[in-house]
VMD Tcl script that builds the backbone (N, CA, C; Angstrom):
set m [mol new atoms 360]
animate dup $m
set s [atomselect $m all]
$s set {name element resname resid chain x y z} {
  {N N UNK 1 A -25.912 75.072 -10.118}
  {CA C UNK 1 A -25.964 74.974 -8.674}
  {C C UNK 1 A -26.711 76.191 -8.132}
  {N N UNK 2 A -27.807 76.072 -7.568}
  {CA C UNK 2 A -28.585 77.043 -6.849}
  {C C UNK 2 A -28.429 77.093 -5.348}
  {N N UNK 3 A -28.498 78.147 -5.079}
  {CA C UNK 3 A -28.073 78.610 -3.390}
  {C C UNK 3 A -29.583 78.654 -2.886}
  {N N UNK 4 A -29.438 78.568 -1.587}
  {CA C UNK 4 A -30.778 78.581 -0.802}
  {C C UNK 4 A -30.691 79.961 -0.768}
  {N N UNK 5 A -31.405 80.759 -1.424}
  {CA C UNK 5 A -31.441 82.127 -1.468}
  {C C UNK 5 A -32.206 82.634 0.188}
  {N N UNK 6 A -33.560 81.858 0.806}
  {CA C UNK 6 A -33.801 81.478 1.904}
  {C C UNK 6 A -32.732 82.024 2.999}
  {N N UNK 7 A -31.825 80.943 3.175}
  {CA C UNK 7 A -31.063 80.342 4.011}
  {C C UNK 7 A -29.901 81.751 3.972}
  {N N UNK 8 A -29.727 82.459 2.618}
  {CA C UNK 8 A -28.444 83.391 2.985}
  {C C UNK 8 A -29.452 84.639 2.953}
  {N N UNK 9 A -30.458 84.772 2.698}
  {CA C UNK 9 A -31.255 86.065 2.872}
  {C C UNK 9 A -30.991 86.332 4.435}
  {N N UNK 10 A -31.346 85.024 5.013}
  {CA C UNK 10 A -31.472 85.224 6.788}
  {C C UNK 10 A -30.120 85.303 7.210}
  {N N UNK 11 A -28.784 84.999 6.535}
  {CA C UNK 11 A -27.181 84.693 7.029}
  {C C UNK 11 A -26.942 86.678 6.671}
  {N N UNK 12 A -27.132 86.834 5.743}
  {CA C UNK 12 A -27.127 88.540 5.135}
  {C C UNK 12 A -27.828 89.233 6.186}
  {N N UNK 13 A -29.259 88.894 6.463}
  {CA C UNK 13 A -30.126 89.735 7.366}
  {C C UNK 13 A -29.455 89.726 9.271}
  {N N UNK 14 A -28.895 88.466 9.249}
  {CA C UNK 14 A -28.319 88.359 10.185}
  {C C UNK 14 A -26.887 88.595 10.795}
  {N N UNK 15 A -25.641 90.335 9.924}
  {CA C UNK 15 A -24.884 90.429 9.706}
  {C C UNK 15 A -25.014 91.686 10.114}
  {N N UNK 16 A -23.893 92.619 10.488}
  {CA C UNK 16 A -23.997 93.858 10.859}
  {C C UNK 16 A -24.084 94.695 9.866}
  {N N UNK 17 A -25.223 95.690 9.775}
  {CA C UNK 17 A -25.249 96.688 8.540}
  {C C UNK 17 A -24.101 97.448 8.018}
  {N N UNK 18 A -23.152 97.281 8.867}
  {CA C UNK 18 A -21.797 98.444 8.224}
  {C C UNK 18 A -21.179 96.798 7.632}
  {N N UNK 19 A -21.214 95.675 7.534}
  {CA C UNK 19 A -20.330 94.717 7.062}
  {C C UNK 19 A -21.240 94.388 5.806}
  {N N UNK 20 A -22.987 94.386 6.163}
  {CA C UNK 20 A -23.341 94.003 4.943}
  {C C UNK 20 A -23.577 94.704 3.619}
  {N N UNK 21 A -23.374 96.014 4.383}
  {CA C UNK 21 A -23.371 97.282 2.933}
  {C C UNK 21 A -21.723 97.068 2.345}
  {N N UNK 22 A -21.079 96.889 3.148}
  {CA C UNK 22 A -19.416 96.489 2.381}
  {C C UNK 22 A -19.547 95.478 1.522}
  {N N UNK 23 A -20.248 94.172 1.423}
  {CA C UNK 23 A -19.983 93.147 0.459}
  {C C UNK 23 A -20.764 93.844 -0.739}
  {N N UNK 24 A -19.954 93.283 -1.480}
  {CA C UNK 24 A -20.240 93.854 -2.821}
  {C C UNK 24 A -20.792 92.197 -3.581}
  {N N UNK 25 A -21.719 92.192 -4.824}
  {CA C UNK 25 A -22.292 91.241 -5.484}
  {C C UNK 25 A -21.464 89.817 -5.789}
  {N N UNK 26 A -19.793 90.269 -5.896}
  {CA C UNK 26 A -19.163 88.884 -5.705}
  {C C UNK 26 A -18.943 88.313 -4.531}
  {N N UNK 27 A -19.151 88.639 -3.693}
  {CA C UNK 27 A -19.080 88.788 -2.147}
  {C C UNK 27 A -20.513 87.831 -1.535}
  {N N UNK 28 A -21.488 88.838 -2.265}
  {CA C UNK 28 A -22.705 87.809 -1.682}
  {C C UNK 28 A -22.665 86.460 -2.888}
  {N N UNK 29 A -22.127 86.722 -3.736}
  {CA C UNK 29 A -22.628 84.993 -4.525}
  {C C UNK 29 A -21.414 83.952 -4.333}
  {N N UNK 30 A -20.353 84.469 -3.643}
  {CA C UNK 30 A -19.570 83.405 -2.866}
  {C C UNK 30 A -20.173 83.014 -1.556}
  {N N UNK 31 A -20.772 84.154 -0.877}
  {CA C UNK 31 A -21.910 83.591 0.520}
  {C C UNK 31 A -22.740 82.295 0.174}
  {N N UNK 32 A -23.649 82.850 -1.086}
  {CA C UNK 32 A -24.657 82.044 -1.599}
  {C C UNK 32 A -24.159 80.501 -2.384}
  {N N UNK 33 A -22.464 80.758 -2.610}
  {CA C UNK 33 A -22.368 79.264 -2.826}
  {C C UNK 33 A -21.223 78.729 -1.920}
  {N N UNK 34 A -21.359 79.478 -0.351}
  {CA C UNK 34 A -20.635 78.739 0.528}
  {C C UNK 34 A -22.321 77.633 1.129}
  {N N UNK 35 A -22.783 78.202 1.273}
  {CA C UNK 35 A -24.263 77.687 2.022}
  {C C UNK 35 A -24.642 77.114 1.152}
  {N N UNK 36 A -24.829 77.084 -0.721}
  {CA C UNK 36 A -25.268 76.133 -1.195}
  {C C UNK 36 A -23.831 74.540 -1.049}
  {N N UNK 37 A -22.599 74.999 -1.057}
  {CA C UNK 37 A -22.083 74.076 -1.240}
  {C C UNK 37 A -22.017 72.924 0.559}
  {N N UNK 38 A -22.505 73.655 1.706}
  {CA C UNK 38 A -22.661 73.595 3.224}
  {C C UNK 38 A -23.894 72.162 3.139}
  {N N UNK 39 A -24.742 73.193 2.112}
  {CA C UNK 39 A -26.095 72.307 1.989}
  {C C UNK 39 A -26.059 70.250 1.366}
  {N N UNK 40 A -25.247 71.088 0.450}
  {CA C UNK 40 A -25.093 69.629 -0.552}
  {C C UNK 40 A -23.903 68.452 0.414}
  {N N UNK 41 A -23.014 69.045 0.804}
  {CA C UNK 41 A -22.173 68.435 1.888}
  {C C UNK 41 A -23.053 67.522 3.046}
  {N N UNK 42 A -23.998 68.595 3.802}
  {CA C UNK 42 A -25.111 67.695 4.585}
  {C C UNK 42 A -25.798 66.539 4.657}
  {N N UNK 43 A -26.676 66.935 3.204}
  {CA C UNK 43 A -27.235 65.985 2.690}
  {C C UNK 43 A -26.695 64.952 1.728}
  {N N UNK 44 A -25.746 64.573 1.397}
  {CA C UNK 44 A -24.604 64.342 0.216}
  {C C UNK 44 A -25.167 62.682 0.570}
  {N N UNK 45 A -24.073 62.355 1.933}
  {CA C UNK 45 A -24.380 60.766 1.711}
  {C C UNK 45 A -24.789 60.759 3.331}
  {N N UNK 46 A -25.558 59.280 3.050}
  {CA C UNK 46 A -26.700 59.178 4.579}
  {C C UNK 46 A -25.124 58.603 5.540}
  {N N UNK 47 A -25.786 59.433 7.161}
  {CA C UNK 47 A -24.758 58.934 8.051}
  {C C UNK 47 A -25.461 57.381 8.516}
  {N N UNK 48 A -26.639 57.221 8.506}
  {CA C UNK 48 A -26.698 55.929 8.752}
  {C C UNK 48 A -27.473 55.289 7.471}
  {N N UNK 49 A -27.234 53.318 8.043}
  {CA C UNK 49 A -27.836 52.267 6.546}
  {C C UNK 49 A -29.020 52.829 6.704}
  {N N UNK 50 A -29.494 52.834 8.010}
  {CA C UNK 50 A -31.060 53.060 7.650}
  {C C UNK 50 A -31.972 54.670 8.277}
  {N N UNK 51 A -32.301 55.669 7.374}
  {CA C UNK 51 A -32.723 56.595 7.821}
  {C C UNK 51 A -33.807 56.757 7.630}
  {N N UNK 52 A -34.580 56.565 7.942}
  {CA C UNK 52 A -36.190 56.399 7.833}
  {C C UNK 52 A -37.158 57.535 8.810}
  {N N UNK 53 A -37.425 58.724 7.886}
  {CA C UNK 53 A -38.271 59.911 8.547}
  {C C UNK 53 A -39.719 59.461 8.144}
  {N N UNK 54 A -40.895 60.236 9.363}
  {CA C UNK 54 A -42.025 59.745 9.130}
  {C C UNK 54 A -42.764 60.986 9.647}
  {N N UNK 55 A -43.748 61.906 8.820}
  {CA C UNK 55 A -44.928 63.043 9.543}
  {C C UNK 55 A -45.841 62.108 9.668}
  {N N UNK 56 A -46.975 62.454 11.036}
  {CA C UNK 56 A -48.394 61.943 10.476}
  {C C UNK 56 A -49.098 62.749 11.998}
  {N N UNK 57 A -50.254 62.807 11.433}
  {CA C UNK 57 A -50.951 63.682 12.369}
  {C C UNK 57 A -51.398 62.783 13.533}
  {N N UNK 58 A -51.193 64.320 14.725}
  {CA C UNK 58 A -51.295 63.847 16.012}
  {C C UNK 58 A -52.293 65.166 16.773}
  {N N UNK 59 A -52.491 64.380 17.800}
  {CA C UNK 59 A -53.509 65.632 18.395}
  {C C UNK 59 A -53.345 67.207 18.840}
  {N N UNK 60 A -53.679 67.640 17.758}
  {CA C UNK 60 A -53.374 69.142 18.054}
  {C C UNK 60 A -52.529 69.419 16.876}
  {N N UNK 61 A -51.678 68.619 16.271}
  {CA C UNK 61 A -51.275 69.254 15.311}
  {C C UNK 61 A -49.981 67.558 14.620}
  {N N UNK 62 A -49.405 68.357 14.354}
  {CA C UNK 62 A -48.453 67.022 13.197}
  {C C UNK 62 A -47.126 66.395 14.184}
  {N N UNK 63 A -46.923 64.982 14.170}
  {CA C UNK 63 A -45.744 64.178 14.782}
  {C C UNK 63 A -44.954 64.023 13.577}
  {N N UNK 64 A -43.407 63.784 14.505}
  {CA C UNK 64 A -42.099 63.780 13.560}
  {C C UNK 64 A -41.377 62.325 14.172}
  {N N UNK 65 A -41.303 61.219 13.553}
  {CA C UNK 65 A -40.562 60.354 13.866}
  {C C UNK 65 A -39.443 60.081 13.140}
  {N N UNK 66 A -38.399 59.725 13.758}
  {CA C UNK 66 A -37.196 59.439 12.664}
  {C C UNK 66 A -36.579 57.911 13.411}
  {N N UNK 67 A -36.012 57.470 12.452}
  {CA C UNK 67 A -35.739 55.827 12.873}
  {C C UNK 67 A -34.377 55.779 12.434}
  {N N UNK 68 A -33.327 55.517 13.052}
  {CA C UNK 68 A -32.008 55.449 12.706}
  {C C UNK 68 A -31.779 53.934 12.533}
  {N N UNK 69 A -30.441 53.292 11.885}
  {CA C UNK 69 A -29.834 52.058 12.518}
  {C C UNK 69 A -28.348 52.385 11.146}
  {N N UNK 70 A -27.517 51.673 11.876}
  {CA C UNK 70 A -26.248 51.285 11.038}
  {C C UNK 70 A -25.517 51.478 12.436}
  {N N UNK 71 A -24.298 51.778 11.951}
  {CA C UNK 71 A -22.831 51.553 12.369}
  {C C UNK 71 A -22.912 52.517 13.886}
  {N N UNK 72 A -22.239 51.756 15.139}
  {CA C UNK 72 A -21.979 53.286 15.993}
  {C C UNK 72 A -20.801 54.152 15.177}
  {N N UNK 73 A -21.368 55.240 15.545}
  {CA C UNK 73 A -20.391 56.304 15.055}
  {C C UNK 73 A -19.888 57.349 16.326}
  {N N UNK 74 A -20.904 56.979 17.525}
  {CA C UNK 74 A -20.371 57.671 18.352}
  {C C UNK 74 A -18.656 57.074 19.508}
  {N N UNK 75 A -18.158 57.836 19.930}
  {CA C UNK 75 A -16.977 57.703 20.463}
  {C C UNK 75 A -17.380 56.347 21.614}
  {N N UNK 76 A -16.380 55.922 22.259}
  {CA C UNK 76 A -16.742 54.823 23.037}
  {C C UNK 76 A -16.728 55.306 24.571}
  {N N UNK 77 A -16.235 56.422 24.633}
  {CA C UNK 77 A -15.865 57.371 26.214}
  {C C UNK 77 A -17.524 57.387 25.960}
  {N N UNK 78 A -18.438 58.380 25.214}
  {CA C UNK 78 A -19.412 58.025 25.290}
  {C C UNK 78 A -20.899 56.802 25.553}
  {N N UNK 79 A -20.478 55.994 25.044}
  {CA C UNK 79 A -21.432 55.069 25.130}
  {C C UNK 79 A -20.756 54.078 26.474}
  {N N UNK 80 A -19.805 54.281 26.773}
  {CA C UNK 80 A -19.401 53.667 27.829}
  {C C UNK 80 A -20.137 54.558 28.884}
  {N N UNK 81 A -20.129 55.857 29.121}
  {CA C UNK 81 A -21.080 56.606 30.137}
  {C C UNK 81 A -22.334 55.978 30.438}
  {N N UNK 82 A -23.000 56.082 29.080}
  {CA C UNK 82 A -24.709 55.298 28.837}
  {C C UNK 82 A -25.084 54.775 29.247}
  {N N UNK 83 A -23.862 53.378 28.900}
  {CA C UNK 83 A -24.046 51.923 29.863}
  {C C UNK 83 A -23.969 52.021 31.231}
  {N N UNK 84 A -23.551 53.390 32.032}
  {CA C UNK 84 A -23.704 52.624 33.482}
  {C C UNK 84 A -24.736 53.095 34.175}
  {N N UNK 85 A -25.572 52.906 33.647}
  {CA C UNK 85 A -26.672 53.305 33.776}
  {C C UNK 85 A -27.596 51.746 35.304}
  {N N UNK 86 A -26.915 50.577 34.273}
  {CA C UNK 86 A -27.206 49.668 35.162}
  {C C UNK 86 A -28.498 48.686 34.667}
  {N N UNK 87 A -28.638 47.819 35.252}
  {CA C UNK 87 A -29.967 47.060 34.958}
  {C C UNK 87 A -31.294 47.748 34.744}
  {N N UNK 88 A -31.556 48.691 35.435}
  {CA C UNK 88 A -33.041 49.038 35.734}
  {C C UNK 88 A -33.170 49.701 34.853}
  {N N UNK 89 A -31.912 50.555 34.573}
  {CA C UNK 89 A -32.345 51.641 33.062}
  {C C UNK 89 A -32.414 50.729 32.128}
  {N N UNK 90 A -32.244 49.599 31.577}
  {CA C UNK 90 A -32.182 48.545 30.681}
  {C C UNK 90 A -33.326 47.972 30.486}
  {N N UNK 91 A -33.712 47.724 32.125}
  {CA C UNK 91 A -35.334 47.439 31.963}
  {C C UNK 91 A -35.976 48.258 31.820}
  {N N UNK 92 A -35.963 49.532 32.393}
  {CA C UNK 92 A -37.382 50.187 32.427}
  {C C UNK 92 A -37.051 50.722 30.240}
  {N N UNK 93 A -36.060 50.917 30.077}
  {CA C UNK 93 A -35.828 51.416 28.459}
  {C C UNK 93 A -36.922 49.970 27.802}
  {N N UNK 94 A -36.447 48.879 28.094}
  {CA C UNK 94 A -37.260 48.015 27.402}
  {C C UNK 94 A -38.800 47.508 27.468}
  {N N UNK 95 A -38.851 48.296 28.964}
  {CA C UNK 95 A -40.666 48.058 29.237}
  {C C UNK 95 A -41.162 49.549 28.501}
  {N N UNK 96 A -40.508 50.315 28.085}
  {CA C UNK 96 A -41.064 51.539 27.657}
  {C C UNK 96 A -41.007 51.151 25.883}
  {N N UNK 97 A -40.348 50.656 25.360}
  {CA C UNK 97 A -40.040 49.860 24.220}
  {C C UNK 97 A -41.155 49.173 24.000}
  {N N UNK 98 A -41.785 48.359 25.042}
  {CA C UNK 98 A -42.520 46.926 24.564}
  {C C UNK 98 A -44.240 47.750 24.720}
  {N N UNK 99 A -44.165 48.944 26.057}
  {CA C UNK 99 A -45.300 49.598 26.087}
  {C C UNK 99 A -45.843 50.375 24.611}
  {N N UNK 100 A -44.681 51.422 23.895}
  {CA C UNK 100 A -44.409 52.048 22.895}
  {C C UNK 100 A -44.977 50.771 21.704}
  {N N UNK 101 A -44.315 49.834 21.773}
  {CA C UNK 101 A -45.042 48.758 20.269}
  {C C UNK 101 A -46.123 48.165 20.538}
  {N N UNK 102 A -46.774 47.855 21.752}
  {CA C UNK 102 A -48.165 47.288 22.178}
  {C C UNK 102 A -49.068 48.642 21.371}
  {N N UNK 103 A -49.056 49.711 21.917}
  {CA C UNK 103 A -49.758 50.802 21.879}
  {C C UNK 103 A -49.811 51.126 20.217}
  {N N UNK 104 A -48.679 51.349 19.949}
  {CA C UNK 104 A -48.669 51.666 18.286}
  {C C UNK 104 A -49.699 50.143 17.518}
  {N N UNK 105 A -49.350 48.517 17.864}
  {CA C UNK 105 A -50.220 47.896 17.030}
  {C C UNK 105 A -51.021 47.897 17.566}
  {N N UNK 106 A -51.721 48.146 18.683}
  {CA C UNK 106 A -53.146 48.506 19.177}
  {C C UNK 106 A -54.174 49.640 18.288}
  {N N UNK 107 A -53.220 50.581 18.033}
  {CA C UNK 107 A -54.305 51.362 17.662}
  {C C UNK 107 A -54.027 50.831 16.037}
  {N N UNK 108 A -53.038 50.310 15.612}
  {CA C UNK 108 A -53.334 50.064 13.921}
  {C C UNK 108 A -54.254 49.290 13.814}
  {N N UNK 109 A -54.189 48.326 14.416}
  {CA C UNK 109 A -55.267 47.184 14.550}
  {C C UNK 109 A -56.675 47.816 14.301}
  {N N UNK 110 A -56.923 48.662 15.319}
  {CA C UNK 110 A -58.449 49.186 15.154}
  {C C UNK 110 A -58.862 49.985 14.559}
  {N N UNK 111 A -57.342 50.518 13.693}
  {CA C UNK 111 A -57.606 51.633 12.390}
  {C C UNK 111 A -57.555 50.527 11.511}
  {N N UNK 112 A -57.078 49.253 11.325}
  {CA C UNK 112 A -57.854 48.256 10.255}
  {C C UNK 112 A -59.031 47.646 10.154}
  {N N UNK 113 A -59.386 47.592 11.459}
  {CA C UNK 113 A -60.732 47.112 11.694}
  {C C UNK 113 A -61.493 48.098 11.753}
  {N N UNK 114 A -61.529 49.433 11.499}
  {CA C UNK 114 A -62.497 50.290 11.550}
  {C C UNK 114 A -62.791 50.750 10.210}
  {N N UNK 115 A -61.230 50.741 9.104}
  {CA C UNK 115 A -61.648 50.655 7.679}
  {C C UNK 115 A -62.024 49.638 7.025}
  {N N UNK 116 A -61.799 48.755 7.711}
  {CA C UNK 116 A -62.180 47.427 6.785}
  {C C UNK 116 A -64.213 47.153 7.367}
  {N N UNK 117 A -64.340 45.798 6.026}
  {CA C UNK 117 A -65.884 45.994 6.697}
  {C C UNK 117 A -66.477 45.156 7.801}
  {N N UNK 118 A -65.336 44.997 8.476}
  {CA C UNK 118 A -65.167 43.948 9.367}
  {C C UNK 118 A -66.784 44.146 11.114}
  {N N UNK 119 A -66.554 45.398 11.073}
  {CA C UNK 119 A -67.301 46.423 11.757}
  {C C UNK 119 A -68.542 46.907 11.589}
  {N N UNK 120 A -68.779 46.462 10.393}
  {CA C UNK 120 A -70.080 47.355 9.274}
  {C C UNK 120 A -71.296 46.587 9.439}
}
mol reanalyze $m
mol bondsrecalc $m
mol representation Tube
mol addrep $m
């Protein structure tokens, strides 16, 4: 089991110098396998069925999409708030939805037709 040596360099660097000159070497490799064992806990098992991360370059520099779906997990006091939002937030969420997927197969479209020799 390896510790994010990383991750506790910055937890150590980020500690008061009279506390971090006190830990002594068993001291920091119980640090180093509280944060490795923090780490593996995190990532262990997915909170949702479907977790689907995506990079791809965007103007000026790199986009981050992430796509959730499975189970609610959030409380219902919550999502009961959400909802009263009312009709219009329902619509305008779904005209921003339908704008968002027009736009995305718009431009795939013409990134297929611009690699393919359809154009040539």
């Amino acid at each position: 089991m390896s510790a994010d040596k990383g991750l506790a360099a910055k937890v150590l660097a980020g500690l008061p110098e009279t506390m971090r000159d006190a830990m002594g070497p068993e001291e920091q490799q119980a640090l180093n396998r509280a944060i490795d064992d923090a780490n593996q806990a995190q990532w262990a098992a997915p909170a949702h069925g479907v977790d689907a991360r995506y990079n791809f370059p965007w103007f000026g520099g790199r986009a981050y999409l992430r796509v959730l779906a499975g189970r609610e997990k959030r409380p219902s006091k919550r999502t009961k708030s959400e909802n009263q939002g009312g009709v219009g937030r329902r619509v305008a969420n779904f005209v921003a939805i339908l704008f968002l997927a027009c736009g995305f197969y718009t431009f795939a479209g013409l990134g297929l037709l611009m690699a393919s020799a359809v154009l040539e």
